[in-house]
N, C-alpha and C positions, 0 to 999 in steps of 0.2 A: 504494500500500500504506500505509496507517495505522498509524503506531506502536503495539509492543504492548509492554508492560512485561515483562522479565526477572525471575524470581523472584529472589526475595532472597536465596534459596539458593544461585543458580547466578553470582550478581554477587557473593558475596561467601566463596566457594570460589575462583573465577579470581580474585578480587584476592591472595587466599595463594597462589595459582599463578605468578599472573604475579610476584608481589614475592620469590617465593626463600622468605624469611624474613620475614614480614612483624610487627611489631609491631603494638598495636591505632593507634594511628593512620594506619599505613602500609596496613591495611586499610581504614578507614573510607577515605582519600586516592583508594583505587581501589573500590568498592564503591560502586554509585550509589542507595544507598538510607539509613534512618536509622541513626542510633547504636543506638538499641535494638533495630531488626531484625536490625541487624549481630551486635550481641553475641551475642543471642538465637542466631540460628545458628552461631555461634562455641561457645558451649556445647552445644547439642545434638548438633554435629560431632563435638569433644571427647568427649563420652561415649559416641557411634560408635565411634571409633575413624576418623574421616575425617580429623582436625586433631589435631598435638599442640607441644606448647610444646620448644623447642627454643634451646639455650644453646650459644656455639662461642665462645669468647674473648668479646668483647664484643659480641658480636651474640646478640640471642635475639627469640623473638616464636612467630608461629603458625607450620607448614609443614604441606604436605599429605601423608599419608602413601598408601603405595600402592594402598590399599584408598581411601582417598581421592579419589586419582588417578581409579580405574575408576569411582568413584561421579559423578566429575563431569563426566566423558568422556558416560555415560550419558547425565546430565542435557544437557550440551550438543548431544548429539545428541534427544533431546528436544525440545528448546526450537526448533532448527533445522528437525525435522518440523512440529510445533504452530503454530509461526510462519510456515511457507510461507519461509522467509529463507533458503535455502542459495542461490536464484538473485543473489539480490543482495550476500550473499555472497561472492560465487565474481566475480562484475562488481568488488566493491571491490576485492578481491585482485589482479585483471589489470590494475585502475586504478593501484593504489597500486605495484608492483612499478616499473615506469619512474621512479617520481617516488623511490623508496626510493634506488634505483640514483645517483640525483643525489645526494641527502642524502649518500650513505655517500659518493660521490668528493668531495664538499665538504668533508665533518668531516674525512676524510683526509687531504685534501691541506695543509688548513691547520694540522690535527696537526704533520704533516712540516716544514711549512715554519716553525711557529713558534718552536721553540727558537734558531734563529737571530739573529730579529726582536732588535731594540733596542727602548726603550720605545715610543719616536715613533711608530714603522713598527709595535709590535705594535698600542699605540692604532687605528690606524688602519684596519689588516687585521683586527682585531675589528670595527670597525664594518662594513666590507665583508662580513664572514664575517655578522654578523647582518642585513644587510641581504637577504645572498641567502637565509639562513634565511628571514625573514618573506616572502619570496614563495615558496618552497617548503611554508610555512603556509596561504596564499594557496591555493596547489592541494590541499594534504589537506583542506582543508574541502569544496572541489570533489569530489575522489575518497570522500571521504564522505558523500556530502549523503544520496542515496538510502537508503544502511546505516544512519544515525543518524535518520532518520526511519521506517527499517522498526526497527530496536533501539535505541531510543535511551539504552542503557549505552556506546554507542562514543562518545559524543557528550562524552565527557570528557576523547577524548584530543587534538581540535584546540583545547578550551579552556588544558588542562595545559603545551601546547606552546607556546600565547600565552604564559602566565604565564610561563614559564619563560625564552622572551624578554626579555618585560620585567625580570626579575631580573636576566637575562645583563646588558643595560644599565648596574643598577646596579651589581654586584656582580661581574661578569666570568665569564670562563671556566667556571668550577666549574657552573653553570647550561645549558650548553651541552653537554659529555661528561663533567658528574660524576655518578657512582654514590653509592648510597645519598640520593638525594633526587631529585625528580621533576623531571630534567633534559630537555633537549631531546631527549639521546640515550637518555635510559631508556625518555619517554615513548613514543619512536619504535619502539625495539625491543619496547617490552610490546605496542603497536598491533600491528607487525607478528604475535607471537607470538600474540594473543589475532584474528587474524584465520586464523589456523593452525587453531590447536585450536577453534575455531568450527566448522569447515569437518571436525572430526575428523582433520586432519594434524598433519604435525610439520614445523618449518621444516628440521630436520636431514635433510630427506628432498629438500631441495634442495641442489646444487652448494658447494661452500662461500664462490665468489666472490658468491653471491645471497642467503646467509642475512640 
């Protein structure tokens, strides 16, 4: 199957999706297309009534509203027919769930275990903890190879998960399970979410040990 490109509309709708609350850079971060396309459908959204600007204490940016929601539902299920992709789809999903199941008992466990750590020992269990990240990298690219070649908008969440590594390195932890920036665990959670709603489900439609 030959990559076919994602409208601009539909990459930069699920990036307000997947980000909550997205600011214009926090959309451009997830939208695999230009600045100008991006905007460009950022205000014709807006005058829809699909997107609107949104302020909560100090968080503000784009969000999708309901009517939004169904409009991009649509589209996704569009895009899904059009492209022939629901099979390969549906393969990344039963690929990627096993290897998800790893991720979440790794970040956990080292969650748990790290408030105890002393310096030494956390030094060090960081580097373990990121070393078995990067082979769990290793196989997302694997479980995506085929999807990121039939859409290639997926194709920016085994890069985001590199980078993010690499920051972990520098920078520690915050890069690994922090929120509000494109962490290992955001990027992970948005993949998984934005392989949901691809497929027209909801991950809430699963167990709550496999969300």
């Amino acid at each position: 199957m030959s990559g076919a490109r994602s409208s601009v509309e539909v990459m930069t709708l699920q990036a307000v999706r997947l980000a909550g609350v997205a600011d214009d850079a926090a959309v451009l971060d997830r939208a695999f297309a230009a600045e100008g396309e991006v905007f460009g459908v950022l205000d014709r959204a807006g005058r829809a009534g699909l997107v609107e600007r949104m302020t909560f204490a100090d968080l503000q940016g784009w969000t999708l509203t309901e009517l939004g929601a169904g409009h991009l539902a649509g589209l996704l299920t569009a895009e899904r027919e059009s492209l022939a992709t629901h099979a390969v789809l549906e393969s990344a999903l039963a690929a990627f769930e096993p290897v998800n199941a790893r991720f979440v008992e790794l970040v956990s466990r080292w969650q748990l275990a790290a408030p105890g750590m002393d310096a030494a020992s956390g030094r060090a269990d960081l580097g373990d903890l990121l070393a078995a990240l990067t082979q769990l990298g290793g196989q997302l690219r694997v479980v995506l190879a085929d999807l990121v070649a039939a859409l290639p908008r997926f194709g920016r969440y085994p890069a985001q998960y590199d980078l993010a590594l690499a920051k972990a390195a520098e920078e520690g932890l915050r890069w690994v399970t922090g929120i509000g920036l494109l962490s290992c665990h955001v990027v992970w959670a948005e993949l998984h979410q934005d392989l949901f709603s691809s497929l027209g489900r909801s991950r809430y439609d699963l167990p709550d040990g496999q969300r």
